[in-house]
C-alpha positions as MATLAB code, in Angstrom:
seq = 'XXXXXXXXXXXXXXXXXXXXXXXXXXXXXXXXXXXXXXXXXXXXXXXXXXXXXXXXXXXXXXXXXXXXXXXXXXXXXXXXXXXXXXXXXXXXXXXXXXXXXXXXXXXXXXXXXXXXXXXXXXXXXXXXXXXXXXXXXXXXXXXXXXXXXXXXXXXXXXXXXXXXXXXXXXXXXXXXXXXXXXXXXXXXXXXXXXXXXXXXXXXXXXXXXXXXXXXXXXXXXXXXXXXXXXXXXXXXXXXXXXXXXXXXXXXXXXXXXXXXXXXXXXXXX';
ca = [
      16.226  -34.196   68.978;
      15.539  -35.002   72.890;
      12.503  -38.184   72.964;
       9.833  -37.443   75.134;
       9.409  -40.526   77.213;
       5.970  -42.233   76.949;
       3.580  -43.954   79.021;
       4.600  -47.095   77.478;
       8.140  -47.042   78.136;
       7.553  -45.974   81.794;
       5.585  -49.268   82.437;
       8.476  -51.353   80.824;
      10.442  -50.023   83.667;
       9.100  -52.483   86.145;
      11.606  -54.462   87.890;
      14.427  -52.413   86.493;
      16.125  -49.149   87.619;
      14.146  -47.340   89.812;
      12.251  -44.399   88.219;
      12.766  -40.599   89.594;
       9.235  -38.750   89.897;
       9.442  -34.829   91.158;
       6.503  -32.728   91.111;
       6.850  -29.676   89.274;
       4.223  -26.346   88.848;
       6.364  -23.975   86.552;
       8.455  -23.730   83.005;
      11.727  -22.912   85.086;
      11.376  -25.558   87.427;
      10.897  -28.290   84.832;
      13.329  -26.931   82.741;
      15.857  -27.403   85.445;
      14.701  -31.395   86.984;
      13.594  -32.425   83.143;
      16.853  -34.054   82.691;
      17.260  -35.800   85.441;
      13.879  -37.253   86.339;
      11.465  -39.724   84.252;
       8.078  -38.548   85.156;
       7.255  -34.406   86.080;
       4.345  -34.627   88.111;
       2.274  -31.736   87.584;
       0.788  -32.568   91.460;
      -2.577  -30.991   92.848;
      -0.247  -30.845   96.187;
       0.067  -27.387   93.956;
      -2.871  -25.939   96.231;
      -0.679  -25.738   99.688;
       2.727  -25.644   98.265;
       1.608  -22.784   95.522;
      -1.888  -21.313   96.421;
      -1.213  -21.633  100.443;
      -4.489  -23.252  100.985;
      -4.701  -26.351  103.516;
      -5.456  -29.237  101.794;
      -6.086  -30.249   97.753;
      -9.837  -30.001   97.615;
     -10.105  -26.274   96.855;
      -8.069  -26.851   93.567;
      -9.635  -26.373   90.300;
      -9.173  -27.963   87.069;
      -7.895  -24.689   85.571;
      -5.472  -24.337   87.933;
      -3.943  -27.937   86.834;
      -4.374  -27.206   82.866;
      -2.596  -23.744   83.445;
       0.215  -25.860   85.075;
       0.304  -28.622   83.396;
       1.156  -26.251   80.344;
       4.010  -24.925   81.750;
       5.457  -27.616   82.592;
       5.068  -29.166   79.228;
       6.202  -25.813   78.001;
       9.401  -26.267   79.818;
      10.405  -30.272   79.611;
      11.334  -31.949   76.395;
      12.508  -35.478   77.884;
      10.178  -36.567   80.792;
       6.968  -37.833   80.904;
       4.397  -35.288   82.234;
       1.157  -36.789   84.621;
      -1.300  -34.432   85.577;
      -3.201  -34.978   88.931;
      -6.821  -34.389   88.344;
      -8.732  -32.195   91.228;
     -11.233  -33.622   93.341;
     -14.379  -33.392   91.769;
     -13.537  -33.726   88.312;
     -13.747  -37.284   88.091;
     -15.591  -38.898   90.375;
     -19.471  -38.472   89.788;
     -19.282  -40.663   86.120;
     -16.506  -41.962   83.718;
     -18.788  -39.565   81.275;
     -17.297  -36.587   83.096;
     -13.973  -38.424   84.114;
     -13.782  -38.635   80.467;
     -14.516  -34.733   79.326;
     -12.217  -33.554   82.140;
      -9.113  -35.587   81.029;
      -9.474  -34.829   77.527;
      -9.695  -31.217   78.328;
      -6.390  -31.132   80.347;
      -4.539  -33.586   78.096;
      -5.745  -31.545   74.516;
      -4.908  -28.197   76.603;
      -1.816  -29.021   78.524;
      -0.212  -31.490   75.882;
       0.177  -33.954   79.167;
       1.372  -37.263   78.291;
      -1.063  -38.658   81.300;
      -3.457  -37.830   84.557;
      -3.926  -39.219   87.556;
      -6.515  -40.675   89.629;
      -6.979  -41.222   93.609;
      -8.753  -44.420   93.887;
      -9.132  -47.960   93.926;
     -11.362  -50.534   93.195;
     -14.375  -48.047   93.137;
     -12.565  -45.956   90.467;
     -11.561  -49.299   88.238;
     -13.996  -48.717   86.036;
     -13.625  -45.187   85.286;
     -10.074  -45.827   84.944;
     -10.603  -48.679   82.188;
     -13.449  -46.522   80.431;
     -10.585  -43.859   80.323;
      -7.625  -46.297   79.216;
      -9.704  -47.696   76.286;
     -10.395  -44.023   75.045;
      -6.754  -43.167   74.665;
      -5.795  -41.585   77.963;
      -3.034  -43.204   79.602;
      -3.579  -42.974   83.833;
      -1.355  -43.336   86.783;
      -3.498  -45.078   89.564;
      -3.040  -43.830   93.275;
      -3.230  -45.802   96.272;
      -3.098  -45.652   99.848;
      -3.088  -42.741  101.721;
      -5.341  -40.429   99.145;
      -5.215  -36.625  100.361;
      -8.496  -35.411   98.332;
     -10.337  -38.216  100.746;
      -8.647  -36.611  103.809;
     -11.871  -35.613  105.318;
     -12.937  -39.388  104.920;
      -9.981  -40.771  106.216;
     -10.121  -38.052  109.687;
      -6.492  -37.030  108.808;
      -3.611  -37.978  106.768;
      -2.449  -41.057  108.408;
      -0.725  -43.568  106.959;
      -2.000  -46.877  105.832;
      -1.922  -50.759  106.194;
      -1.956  -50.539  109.952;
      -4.134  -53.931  109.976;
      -4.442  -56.682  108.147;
      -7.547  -55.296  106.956;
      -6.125  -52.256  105.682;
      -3.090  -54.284  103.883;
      -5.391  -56.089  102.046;
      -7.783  -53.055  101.063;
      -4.682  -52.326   99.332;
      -3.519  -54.866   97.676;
      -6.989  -55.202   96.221;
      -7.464  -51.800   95.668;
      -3.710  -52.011   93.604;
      -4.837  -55.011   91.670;
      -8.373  -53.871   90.881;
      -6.561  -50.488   89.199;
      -3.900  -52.557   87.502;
      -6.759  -54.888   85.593;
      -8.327  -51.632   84.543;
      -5.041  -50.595   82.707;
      -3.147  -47.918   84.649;
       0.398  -48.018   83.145;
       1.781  -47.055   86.972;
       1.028  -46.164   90.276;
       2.044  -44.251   93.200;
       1.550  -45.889   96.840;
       1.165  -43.219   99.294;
       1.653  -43.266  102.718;
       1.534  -47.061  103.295;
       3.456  -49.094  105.991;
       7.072  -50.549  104.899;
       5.983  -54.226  104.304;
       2.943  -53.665  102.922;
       3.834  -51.809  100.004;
       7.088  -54.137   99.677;
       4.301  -56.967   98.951;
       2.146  -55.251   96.813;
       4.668  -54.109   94.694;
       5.642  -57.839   94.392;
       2.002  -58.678   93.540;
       1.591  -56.263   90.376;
       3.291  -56.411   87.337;
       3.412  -52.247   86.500;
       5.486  -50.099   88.304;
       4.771  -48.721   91.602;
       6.093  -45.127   92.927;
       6.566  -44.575   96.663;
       6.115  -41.862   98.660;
       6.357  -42.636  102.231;
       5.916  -46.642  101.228;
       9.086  -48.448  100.688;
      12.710  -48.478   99.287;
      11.337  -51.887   97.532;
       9.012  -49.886   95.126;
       9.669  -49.457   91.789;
      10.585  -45.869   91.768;
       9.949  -42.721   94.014;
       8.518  -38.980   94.533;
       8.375  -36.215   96.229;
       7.175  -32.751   96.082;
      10.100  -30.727   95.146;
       9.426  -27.734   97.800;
       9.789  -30.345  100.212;
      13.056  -31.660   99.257;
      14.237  -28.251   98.442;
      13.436  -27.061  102.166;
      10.687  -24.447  101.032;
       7.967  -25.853  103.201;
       7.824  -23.711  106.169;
       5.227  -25.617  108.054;
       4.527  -29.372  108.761;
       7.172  -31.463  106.692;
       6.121  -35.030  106.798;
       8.780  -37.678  108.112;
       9.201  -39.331  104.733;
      10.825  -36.044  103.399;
      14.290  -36.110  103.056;
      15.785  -32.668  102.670;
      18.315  -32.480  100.035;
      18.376  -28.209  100.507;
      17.477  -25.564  102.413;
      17.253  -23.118   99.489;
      14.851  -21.120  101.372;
      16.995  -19.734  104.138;
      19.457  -18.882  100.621;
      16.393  -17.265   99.281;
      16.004  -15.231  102.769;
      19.369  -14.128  103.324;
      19.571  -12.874   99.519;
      16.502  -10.679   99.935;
      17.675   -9.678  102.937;
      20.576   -8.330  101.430;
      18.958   -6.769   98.254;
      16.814   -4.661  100.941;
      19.390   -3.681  102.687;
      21.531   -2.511   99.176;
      18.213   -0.896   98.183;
      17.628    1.184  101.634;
      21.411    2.259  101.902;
      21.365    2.784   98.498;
      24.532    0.794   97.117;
      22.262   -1.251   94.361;
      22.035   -0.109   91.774;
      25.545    0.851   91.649;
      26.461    2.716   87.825;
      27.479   -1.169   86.543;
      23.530   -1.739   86.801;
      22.511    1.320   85.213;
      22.663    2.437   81.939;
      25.179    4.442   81.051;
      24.275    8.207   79.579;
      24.077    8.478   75.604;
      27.085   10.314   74.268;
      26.342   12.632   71.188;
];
C-alpha cells in the first residue's frame, strides 16, 4: 500500500533533495503528476486558470473544498495543501480556524495555506496548535494584488528584503511546516532560505530554495494569455488539444467518424 506523505516528512526535507510542488484542480490530473511530485497544490490560481476570472479574489471556499476533493480523490502518494480564498481567514483566527477545519474534514487535505506574514503569525500558530498543519506564503501575495498596485515582484530594496525575511521568520516561529516564496528577487530569497530552518518553495525566487512550483497549465502551455517570465514551458499541449478538435470536427462534418469500428454492430437473431 502507497504512504501518503505527511506534513512532517515534508519539513524533514530541508536541506536535502529539492521537493517537486505542481498545482493540480482535478482527479485525472492528480492521478497522472501524483507520482512524481511531493506536494499537489490544490492552488486558488484555480480562479483564472479554471473559472477564467482575472485575479484570485472572486474564489470561494466551496470552490477549493470541491477541488481539494478531487484531488485527494485522485492521489494516493503526495501531500495535498489547499490554498485558502481571500476572505476566509483573515478577519480572526476564530474564523481562520472554522474555515480550515471545514476544508480539511471535507476535502481529506493533508494541509492549507495562508498568504501572509508577520500579521498572520498568530493566526497561523492558533491554527498549528489546533491540529492543522499550514504552508506559509511570502512575497509576492496575489489575493493582496490590489494592495500591492500589481503583481510585481519583491525585494527590490533593502527595505523590501528585509520585510521578508521578517515576514519568513515571524511565520516559521508560528509553526508553518513550509513555505512558498513568491515572486522575490534572486538573492533575496537565496538568503532567506539560508535564514530558516523549514523548507522554502520557489516560484519565481531562486534555484537555491528548497524545492519549486508551478501551476501546471502554465508549464503545460495552456495559458493563452500573459505567461509570467518564471514559467518554463515543458509543453504546448494546447496547440495538440487544437489540432485534435480540429480534426474531430472536420471527421464529424464530412462524416468519416464514426466509422462502423465506433458503432455498434446490429444484433443478430
Amino acid at each position: 500500500m502507497v504512504k501518503r506523505l505527511t506534513a512532517v516528512d515534508i519539513a524533514a526535507r530541508k536541506g536535502a533533495s529539492p521537493l517537486v510542488v505542481l498545482t493540480s484542480y482535478t482527479a485525472p490530473m492528480a492521478s497522472v503528476l501524483d507520482s512524481h511530485v511531493d506536494i499537489l497544490l490544490v492552488g486558488d490560481s484555480l480562479g483564472m486558470v479554471v473559472y477564467g476570472f482575472d485575479s484570485t479574489l472572486p474564489v470561494t471556499l466551496d470552490m477549493m473544498i470541491n477541488h481539494g476533493a478531487a484531488v485527494v480523490r485522485g492521489s494516493k502518494r503526495a501531500l495535498v495543501v489547499v490554498d485558502m480564498p481571500f476572505g476566509s481567514y483573515q478577519a480572526s483566527k476564530e474564523e481562520a480556524f472554522h474555515a480550515c477545519a471545514r476544508v480539511m474534514a471535507q476535502t481529506g487535505a493533508q494541509a492549507v495555506k495562508l498568504e501572509g506574514g508577520a500579521e498572520m503569525a498568530e493566526t497561523i500558530r492558533f491554527l498549528v496548535m489546533r491540529g492543522i498543519p499550514v504552508m506559509g506564503h511570502v512575497g509576492l501575495m496575489p489575493q493582496r494584488v490590489n494592495a500591492l498596485g500589481g503583481y510585481r515582484y519583491q525585494g527590490r530594496s533593502d527595505s523590501e528584503a528585509a520585510t521578508i525575511l521578517h515576514d519568513a521568520q515571524a511565520v516559521e516561529q508560528a509553526g508553518v511546516f513550509s513555505m512558498v516564496m513568491e515572486g522575490v528577487k534572486e538573492e533575496v530569497a537565496r538568503h532567506v532560505t539560508g535564514q530558516l530552518r523549514v523548507p522554502t518553495i520557489g516560484i519565481g525566487a531562486s534555484p537555491a530554495c528548497d524545492g519549486q512550483v508551478l501551476v501546471i497549465d502554465d508549464m503545460l502551455g495552456f495559458n493563452s494569455g500573459y505567461v509570467p517570465g518564471f514559467v518554463k514551458t515543458y509543453a504546448h499541449l494546447a496547440e495538440a488539444v487544437e489540432q485534435a478538435v480540429k480534426t474531430y470536427a472536420e471527421e464529424v462534418r464530412n462524416r468519416t467518424f464514426p466509422s462502423a469500428e465506433y458503432c455498434y454492430p446490429l444484433k443478430k437473431n
